[in-house]
DOMI-413792 format. One record per residue: residue in three letters; x, y, z of N, C-alpha, C, O in turn. Coordinates in steps of 0.1 Angstrom, whole numbers, padded with zeros to 4 digits, always signed. Layout:
DOMI-413792
ALAXYZXYZXYZXYZ...
END
This chain:
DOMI-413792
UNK+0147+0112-0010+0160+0104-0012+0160+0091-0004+0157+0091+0008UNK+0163+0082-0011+0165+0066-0006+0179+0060-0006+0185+0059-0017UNK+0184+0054+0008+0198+0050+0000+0194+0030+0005+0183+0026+0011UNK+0206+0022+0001+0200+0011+0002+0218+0004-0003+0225+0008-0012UNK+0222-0006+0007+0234-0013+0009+0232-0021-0002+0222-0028-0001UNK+0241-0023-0014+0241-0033-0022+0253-0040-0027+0262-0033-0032UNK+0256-0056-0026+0266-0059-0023+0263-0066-0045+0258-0076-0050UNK+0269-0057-0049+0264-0060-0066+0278-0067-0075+0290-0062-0075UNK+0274-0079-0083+0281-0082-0094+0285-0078-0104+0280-0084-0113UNK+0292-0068-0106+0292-0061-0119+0293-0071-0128+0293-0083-0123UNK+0294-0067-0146+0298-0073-0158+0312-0079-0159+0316-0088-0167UNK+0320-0073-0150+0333-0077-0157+0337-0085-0144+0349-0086-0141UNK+0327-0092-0134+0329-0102-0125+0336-0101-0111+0337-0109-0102UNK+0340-0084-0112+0349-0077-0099+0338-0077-0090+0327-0072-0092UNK+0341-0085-0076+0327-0078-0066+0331-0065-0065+0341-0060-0069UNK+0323-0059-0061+0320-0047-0052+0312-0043-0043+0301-0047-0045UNK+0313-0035-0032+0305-0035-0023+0303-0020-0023+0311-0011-0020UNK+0288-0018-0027+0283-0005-0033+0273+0005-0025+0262+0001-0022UNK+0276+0015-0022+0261+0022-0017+0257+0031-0027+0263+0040-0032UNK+0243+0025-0031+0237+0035-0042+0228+0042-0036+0221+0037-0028UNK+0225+0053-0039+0214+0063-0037+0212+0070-0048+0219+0076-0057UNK+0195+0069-0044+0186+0076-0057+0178+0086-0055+0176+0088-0043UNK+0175+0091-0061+0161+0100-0058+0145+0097-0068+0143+0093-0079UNK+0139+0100-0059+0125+0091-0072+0124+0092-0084+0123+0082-0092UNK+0125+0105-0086+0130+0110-0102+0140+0108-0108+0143+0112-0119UNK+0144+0104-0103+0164+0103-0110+0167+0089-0111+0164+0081-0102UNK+0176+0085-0123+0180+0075-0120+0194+0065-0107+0199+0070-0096UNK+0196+0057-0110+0207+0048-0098+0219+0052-0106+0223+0052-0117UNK+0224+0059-0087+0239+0060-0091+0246+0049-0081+0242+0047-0070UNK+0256+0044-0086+0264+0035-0074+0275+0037-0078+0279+0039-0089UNK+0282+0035-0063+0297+0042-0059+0305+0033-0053+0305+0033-0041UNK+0311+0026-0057+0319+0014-0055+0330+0017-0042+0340+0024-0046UNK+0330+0015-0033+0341+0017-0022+0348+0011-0020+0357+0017-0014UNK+0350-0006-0023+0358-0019-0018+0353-0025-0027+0342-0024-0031UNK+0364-0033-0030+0365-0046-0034+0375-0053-0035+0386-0047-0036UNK+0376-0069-0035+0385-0078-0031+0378-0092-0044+0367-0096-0046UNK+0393-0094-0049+0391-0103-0058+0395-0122-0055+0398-0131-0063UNK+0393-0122-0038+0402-0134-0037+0392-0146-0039+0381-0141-0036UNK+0390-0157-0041+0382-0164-0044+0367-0170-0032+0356-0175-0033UNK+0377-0167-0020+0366-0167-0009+0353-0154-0011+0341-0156-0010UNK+0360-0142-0014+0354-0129-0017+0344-0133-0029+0333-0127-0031UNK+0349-0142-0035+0338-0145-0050+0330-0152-0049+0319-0152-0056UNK+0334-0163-0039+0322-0172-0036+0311-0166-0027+0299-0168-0029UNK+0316-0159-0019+0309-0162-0005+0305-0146+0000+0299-0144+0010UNK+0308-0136-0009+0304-0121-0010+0287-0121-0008+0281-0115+0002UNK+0283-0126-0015+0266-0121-0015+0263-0124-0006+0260-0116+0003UNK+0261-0138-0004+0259-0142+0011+0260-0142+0020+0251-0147+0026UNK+0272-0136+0027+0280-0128+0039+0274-0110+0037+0274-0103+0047UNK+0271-0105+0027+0265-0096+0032+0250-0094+0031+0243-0084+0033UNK+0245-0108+0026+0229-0104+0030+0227-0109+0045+0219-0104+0052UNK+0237-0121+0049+0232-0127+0063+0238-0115+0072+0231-0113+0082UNK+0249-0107+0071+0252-0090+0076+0236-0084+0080+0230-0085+0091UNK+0231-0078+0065+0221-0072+0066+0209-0076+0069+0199-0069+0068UNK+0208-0092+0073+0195-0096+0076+0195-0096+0094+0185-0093+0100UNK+0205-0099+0099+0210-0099+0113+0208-0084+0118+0200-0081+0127UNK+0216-0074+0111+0208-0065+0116+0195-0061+0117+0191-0056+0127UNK+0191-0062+0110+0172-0062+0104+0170-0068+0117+0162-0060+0122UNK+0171-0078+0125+0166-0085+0132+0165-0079+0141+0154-0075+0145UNK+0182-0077+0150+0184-0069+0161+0177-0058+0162+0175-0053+0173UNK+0174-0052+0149+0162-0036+0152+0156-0042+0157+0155-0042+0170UNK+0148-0050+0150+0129-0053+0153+0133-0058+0165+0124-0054+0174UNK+0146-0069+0173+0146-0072+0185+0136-0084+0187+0127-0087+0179UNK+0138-0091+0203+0129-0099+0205+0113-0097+0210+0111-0089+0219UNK+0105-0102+0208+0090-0103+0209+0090-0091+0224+0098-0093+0233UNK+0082-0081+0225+0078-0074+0234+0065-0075+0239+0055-0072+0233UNK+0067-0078+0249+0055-0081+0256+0047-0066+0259+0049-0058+0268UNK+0036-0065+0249+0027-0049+0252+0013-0055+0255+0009-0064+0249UNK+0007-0048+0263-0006-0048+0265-0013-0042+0252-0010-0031+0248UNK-0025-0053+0244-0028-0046+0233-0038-0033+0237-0041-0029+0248UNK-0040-0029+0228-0048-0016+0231-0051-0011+0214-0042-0006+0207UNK-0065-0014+0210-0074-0005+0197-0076+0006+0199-0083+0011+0208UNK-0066+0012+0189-0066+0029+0188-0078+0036+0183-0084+0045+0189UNK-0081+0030+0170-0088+0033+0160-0099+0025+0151-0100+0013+0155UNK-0106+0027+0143-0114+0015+0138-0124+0023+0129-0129+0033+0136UNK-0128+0023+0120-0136+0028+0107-0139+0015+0095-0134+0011+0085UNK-0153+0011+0104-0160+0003+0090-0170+0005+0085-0177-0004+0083UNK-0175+0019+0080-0182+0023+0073-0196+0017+0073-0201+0012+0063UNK-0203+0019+0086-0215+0013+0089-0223+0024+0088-0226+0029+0099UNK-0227+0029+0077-0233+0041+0072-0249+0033+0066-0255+0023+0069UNK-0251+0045+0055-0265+0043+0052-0261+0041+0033-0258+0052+0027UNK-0261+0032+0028-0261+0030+0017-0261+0041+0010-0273+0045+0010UNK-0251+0050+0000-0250+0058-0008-0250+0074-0001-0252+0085-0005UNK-0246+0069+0011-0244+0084+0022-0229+0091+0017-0219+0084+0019UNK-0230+0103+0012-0215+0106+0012-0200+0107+0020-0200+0111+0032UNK-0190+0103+0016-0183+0106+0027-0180+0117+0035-0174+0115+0046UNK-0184+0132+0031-0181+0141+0037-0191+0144+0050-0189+0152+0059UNK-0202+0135+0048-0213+0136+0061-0208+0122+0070-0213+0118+0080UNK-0200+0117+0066-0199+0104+0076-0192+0104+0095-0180+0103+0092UNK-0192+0104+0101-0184+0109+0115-0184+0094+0125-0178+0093+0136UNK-0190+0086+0120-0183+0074+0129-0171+0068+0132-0160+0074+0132UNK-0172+0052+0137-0161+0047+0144-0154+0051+0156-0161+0055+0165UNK-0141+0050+0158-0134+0053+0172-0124+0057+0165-0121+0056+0153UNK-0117+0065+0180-0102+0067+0176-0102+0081+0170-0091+0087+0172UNK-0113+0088+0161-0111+0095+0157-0113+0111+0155-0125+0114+0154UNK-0103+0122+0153-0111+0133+0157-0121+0136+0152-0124+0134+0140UNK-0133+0148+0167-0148+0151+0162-0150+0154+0148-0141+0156+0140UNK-0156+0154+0145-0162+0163+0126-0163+0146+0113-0163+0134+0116UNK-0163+0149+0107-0165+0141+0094-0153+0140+0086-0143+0146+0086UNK-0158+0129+0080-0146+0128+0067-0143+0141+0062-0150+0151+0064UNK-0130+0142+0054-0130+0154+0043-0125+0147+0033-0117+0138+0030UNK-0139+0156+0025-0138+0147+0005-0132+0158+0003-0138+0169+0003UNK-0118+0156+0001-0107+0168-0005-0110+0169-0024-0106+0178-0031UNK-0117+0159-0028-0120+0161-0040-0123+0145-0047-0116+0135-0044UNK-0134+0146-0057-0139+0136-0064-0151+0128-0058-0157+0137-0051UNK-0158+0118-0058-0169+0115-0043-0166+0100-0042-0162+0091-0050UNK-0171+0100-0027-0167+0092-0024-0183+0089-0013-0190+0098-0008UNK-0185+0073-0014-0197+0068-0007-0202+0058-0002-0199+0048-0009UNK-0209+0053+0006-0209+0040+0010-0212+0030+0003-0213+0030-0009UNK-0214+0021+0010-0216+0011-0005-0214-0006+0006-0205-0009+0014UNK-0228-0017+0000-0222-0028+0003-0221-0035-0005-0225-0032-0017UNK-0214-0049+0003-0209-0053+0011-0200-0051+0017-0190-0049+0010UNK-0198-0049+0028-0182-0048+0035-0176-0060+0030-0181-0071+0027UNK-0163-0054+0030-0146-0062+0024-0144-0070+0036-0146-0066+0047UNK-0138-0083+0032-0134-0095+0043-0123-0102+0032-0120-0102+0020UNK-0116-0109+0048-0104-0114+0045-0099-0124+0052-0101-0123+0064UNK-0093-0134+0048-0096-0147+0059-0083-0145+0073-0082-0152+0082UNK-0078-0135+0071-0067-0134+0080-0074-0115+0089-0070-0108+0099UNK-0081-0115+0083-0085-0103+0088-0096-0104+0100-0104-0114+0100UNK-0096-0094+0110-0108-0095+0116-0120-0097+0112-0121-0097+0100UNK-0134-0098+0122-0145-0099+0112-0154-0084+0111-0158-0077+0120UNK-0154-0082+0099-0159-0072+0092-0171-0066+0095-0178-0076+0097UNK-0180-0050+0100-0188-0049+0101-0192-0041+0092-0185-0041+0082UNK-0204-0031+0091-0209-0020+0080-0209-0027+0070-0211-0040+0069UNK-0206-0015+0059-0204-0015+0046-0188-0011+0043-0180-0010+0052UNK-0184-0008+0028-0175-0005+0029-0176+0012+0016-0185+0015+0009UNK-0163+0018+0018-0167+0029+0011-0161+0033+0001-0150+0037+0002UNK-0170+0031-0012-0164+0033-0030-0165+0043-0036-0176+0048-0036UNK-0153+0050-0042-0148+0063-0050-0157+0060-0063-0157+0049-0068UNK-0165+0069-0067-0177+0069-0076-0169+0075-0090-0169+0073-0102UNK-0160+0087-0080-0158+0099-0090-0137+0097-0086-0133+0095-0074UNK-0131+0097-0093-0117+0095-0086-0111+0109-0078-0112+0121-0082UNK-0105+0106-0066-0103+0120-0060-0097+0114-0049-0093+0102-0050UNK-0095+0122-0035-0088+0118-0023-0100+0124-0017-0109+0130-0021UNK-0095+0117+0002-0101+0122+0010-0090+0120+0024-0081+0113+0022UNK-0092+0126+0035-0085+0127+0048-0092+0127+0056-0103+0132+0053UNK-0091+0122+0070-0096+0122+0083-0085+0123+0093-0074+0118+0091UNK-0088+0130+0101-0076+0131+0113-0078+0122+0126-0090+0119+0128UNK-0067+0117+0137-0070+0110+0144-0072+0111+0157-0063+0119+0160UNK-0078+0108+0169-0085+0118+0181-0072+0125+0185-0072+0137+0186UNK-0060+0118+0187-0045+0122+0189-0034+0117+0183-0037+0105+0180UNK-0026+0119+0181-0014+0114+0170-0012+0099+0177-0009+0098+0189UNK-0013+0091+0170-0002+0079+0170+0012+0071+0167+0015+0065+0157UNK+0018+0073+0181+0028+0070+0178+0037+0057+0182+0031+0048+0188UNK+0046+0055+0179+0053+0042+0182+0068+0045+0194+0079+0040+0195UNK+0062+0055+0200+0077+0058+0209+0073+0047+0220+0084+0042+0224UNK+0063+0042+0226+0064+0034+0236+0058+0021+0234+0058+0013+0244UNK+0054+0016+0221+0053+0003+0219+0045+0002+0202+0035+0008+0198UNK+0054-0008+0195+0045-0010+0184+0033-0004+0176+0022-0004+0181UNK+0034+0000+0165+0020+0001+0162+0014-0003+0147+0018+0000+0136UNK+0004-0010+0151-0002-0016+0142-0011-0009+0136-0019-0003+0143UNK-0011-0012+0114-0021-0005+0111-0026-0015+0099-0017-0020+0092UNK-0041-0018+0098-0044-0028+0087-0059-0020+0076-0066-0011+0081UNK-0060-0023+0067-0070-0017+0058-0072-0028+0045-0064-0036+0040UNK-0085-0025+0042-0087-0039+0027-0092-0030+0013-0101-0022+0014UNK-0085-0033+0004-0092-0029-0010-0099-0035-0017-0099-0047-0016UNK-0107-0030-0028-0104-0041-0037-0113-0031-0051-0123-0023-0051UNK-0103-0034-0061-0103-0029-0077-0122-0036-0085-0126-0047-0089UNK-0126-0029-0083-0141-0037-0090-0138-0041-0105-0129-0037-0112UNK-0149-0049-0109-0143-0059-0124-0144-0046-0130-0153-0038-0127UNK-0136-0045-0139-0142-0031-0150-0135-0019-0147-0135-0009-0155UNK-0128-0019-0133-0123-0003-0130-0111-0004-0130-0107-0015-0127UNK-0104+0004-0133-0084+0006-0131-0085+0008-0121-0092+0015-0115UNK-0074-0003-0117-0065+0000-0102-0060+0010-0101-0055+0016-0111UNK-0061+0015-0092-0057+0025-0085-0057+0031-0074-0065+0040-0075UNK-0052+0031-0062-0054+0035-0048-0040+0037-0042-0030+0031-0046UNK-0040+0047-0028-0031+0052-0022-0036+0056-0009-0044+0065-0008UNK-0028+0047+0003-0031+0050+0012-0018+0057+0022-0007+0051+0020UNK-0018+0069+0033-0007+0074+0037-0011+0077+0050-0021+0083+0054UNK-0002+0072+0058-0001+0076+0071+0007+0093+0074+0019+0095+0076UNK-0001+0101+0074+0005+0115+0074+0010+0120+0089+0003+0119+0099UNK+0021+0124+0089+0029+0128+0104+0021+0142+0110+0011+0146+0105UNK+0026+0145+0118+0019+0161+0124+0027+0172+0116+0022+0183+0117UNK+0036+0171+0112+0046+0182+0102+0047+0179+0090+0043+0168+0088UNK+0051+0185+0081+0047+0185+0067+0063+0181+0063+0067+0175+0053UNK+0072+0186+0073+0085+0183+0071+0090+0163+0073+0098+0155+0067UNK+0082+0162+0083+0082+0148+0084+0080+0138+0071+0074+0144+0062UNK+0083+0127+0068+0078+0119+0060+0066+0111+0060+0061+0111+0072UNK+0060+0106+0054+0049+0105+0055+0052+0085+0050+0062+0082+0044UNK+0041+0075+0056+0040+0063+0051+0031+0064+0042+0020+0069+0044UNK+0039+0055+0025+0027+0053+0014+0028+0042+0011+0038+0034+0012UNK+0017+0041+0007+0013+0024+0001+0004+0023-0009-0008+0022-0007UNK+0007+0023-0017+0006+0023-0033+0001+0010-0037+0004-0001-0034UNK-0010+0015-0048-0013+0002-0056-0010+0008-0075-0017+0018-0077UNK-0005+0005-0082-0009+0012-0094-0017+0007-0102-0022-0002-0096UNK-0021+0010-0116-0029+0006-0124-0028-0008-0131-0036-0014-0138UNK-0018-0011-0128-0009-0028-0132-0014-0036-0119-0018-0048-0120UNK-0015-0030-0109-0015-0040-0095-0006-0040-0087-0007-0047-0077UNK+0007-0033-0088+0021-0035-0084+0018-0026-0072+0012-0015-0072UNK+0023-0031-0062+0023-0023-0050+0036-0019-0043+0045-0028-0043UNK+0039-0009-0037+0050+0000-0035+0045+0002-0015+0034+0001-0010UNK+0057+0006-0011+0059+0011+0003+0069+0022+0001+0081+0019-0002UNK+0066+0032+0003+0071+0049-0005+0081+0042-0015+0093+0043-0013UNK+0078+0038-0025+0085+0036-0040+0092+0019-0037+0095+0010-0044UNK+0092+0019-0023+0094-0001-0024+0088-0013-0032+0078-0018-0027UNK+0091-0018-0042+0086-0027-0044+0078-0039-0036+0084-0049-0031UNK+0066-0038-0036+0060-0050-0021+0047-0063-0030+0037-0069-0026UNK+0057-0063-0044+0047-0076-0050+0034-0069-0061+0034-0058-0068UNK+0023-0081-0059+0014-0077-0064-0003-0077-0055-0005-0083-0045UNK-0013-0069-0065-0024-0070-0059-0027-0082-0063-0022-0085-0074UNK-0036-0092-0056-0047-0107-0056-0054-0104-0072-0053-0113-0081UNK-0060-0090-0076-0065-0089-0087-0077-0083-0089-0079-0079-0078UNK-0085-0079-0095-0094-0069-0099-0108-0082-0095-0109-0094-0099UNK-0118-0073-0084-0124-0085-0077-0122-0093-0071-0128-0103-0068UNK-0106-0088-0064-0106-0099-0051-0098-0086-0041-0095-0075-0044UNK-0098-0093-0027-0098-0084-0014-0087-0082-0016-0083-0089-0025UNK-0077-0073-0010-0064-0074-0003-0065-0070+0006-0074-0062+0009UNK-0053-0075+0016-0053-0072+0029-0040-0069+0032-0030-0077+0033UNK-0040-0050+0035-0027-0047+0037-0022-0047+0054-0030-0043+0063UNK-0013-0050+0056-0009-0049+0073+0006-0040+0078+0016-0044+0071UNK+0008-0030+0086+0012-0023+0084+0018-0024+0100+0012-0019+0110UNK+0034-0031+0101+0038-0026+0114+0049-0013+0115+0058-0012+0106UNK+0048-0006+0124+0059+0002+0129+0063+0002+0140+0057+0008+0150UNK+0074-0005+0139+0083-0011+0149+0087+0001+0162+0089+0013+0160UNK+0086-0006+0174+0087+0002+0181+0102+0008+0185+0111+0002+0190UNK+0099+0026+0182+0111+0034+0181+0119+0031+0195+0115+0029+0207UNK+0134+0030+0189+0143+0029+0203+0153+0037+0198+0165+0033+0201UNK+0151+0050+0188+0160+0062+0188+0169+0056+0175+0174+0045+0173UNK+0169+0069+0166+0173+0068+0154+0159+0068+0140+0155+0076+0133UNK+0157+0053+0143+0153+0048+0133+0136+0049+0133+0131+0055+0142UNK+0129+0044+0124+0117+0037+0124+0116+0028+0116+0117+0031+0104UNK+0113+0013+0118+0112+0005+0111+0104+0001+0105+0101-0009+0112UNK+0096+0001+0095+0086+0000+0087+0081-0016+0084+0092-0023+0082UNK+0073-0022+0083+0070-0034+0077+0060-0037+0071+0051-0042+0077UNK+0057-0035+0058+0044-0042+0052+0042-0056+0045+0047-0062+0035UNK+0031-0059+0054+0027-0073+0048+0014-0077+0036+0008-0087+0040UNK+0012-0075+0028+0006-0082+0016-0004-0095+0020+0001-0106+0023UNK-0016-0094+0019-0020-0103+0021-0015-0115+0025-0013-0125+0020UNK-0013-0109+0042-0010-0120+0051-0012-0135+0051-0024-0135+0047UNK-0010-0143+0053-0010-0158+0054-0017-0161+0070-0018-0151+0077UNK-0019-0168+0075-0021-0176+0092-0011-0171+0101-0013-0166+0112UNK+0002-0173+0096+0014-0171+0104+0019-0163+0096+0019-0163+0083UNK+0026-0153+0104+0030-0141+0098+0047-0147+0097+0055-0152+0106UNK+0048-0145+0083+0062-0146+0079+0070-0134+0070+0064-0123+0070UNK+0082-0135+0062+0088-0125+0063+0079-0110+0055+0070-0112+0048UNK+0083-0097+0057+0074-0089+0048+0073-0083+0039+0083-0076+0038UNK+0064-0081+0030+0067-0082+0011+0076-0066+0013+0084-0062+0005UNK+0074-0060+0022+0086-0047+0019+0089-0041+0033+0081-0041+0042UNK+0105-0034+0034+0107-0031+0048+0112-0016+0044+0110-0014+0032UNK+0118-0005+0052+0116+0006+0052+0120+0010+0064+0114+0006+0075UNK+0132+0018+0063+0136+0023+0075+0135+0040+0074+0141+0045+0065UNK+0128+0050+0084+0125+0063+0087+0134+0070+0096+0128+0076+0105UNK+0145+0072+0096+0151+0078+0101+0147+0094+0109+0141+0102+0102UNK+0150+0097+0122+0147+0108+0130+0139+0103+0140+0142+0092+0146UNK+0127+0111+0143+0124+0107+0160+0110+0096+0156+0106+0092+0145UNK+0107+0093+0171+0095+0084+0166+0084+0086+0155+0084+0097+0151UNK+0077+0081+0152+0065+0084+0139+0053+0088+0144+0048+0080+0152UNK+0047+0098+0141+0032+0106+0145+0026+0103+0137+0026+0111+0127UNK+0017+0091+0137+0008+0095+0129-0006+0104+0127-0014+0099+0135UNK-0009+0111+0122-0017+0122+0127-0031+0121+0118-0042+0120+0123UNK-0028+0124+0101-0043+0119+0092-0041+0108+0083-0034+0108+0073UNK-0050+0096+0087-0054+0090+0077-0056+0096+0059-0064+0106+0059UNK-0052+0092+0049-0050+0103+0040-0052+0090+0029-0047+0079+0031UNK-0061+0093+0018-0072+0080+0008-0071+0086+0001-0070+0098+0001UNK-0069+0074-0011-0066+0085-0027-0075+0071-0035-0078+0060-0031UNK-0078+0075-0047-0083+0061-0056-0087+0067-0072-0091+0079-0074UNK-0085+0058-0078-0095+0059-0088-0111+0053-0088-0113+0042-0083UNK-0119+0059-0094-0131+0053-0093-0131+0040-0095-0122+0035-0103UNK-0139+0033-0089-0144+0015-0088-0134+0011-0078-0130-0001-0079UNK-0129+0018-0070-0123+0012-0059-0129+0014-0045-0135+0025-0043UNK-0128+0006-0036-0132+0003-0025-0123+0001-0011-0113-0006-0013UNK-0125+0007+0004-0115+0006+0013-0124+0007+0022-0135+0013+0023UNK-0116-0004+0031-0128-0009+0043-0119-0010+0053-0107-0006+0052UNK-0125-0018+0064-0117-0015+0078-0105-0015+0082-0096-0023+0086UNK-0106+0000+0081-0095+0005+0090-0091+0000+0104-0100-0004+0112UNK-0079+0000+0108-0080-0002+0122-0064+0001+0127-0054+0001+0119UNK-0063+0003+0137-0052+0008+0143-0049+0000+0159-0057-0001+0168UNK-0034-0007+0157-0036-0011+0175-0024-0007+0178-0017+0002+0173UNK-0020-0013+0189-0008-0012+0194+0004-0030+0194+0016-0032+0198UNK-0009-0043+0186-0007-0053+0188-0012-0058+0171-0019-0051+0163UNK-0005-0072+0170-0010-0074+0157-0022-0075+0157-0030-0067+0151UNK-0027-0085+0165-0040-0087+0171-0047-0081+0172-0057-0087+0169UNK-0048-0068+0174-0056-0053+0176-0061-0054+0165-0073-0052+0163UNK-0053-0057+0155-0059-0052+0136-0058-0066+0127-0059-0065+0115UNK-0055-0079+0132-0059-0085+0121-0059-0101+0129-0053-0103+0139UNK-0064-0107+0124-0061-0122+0132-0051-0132+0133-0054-0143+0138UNK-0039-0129+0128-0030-0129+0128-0021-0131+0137-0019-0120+0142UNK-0011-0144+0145-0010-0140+0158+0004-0133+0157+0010-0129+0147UNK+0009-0131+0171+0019-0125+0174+0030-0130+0168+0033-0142+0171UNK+0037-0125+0160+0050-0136+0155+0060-0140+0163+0064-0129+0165UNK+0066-0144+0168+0077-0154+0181+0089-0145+0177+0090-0139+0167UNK+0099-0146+0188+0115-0143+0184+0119-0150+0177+0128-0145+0170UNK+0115-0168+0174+0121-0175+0173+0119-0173+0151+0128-0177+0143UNK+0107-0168+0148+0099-0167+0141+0108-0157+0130+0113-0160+0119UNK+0110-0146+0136+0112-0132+0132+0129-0137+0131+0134-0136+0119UNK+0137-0142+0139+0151-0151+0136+0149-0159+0124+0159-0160+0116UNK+0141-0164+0120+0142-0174+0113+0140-0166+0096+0146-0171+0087UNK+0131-0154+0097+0129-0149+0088+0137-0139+0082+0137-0135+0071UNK+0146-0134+0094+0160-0131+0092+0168-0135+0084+0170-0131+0072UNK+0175-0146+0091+0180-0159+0083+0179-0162+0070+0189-0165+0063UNK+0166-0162+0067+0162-0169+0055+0162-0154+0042+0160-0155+0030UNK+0165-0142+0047+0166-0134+0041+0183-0133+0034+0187-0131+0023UNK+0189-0135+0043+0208-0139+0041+0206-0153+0027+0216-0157+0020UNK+0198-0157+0026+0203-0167+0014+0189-0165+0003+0181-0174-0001UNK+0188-0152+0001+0176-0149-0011+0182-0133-0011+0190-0127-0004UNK+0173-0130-0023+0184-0116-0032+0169-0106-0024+0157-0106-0024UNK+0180-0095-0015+0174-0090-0004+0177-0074-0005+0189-0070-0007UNK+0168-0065-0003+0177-0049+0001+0169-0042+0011+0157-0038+0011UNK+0180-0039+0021+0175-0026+0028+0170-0016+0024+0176-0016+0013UNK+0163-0005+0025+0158+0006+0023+0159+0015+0035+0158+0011+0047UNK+0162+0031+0030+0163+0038+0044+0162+0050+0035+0169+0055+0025UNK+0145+0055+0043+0139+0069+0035+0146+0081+0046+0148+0081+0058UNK+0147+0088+0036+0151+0102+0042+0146+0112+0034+0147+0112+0021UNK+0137+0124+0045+0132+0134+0035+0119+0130+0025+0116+0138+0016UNK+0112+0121+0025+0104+0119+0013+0094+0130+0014+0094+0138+0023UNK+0085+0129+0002+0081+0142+0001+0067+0134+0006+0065+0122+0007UNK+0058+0145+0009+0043+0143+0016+0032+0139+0003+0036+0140-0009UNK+0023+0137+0005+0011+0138-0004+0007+0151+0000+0014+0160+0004UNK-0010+0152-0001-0015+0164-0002-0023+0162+0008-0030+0153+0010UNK-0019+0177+0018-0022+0179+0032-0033+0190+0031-0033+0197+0021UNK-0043+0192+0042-0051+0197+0042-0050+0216+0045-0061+0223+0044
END
């Protein structure tokens, strides 16, 4: 279940100020609570509650925190050309044993994936032959109770194959929610069912980036960025996780064949995972801001259901 603050126009011109909530399968219901027909109310409604909801948005994420960076994790598939994933056990970060090919095959393969905003790339990178998932667990859960955490990874659809891929940040409980990031067979990319744009295209990189804002009780703040730019500006989807901080625990890979996923990485800083610099207070205000005068919605997951755990 998702709910999401919507300050909506109906047909017959009445504002209303609505909270709808959905469930994935079901369609939108919205429940009108208030409304006022005075002409200030008509002008100046949408805009008074997106600059509302963008202001708060801010004050979560808060001003620039000064953290000592620190690389959690890192998997660039510096294997042996056409080695399976289930024998593979490199990188950092990550617990003893090997990949698990939960099903379909999965294998190395070059070139490694690059991106001009991304770090520089080592190994190879590793392509779903046969379509299926796989999981790796991480040396210890990662979490965001005491400062930021960054997560980045690159795809890319080969000429000739359906899009298709799914990447999830899985919690230590099954009851927990899990982070998804979706590509579908169109290109359209989702943050647990959020709309976050499109893929570059079949034969070109993407570069997904992945903040979670650091927990200060309640919430978790979600951010994904879409093939980043130089300067990190506002992000193609946001997501709020309500309950305690976020554990991340297994990396968790899904695809259809002719797809490709390369360096992983995990920090505690943007920097840790992509080249990208730190974005300013001044930056993150502005992007706020700029969300109050463009057609904008909160998102706040509760309960979502998991992928498939080991």
């Amino acid at each position: 279940m998702w709910f999401r603050l919507s300050c909506a126009q109906p047909m017959d011109s009445t504002p209303h100020y609505a909270l709808e909530t959905a469930n994935v399968k079901s369609g939108l219901t919205s429940i009108p609570y208030m409304k006022n027909n005075t002409l200030f109310h008509k002008t100046h409604r949408a805009t008074t509650c997106r600059l509302a909801a963008s202001l708060v948005l801010f004050f979560v994420i808060g001003p620039v925190r000064e953290t000592a960076a620190s690389i959690l994790a890192y998997e660039g598939f510096n294997y042996v050309v056409n080695q399976p994933l289930s024998t593979m056990n490199g990188g950092i970060g990550w617990a003893p044993g090997t990949w698990t090919q939960i099903s379909g095959a999965m294998v190395d393969q070059s070139p490694t994936l690059s991106y001009p905003t991304a770090l520089p790339s080592t190994g190879d990178a590793l392509k779903t032959i046969a379509s299926g998932s796989a999981s790796r667990p991480f040396l210890t859960p990662f979490s965001n109770a005491g400062s930021d955490l960054w997560v980045s990874f690159q795809e890319l659809s080969a000429v000739g194959a359906v899009p298709g891929a799914l990447v999830a940040l899985q919690q230590t409980s099954a009851s927990l929610p899990d982070i998804e990031v979706n590509k579908d067979s169109g290109g359209a990319i989702t943050l647990n069912g959020v709309p976050a744009g499109f893929s570059a295209g079949v034969g070109d990189v993407d570069f997904f980036l992945l903040q979670l804002v650091q927990w200060s009780g309640g919430n978790t703040l979600v951010n994904l960025f879409v093939d980043p730019p130089a300067v990190l500006g506002p992000p193609s989807a946001s997501l709020l996780i309500p309950g305690p901080a976020f554990q991340a625990q297994n990396f968790y890979y899904q695809s259809n064949a002719g797809q490709e996923l390369d360096e992983i990485r995990v920090g505690t800083a943007v920097t840790d995972v992509s080249a990208v610099p730190e974005p300013s207070t001044l930056t993150l205000l502005a992007a706020a801001l700029m969300l109050a005068f463009a057609p904008t919605r909160i998102f706040f997951a509760s309960g979502l259901g998991t992928i498939r755990r080991l």
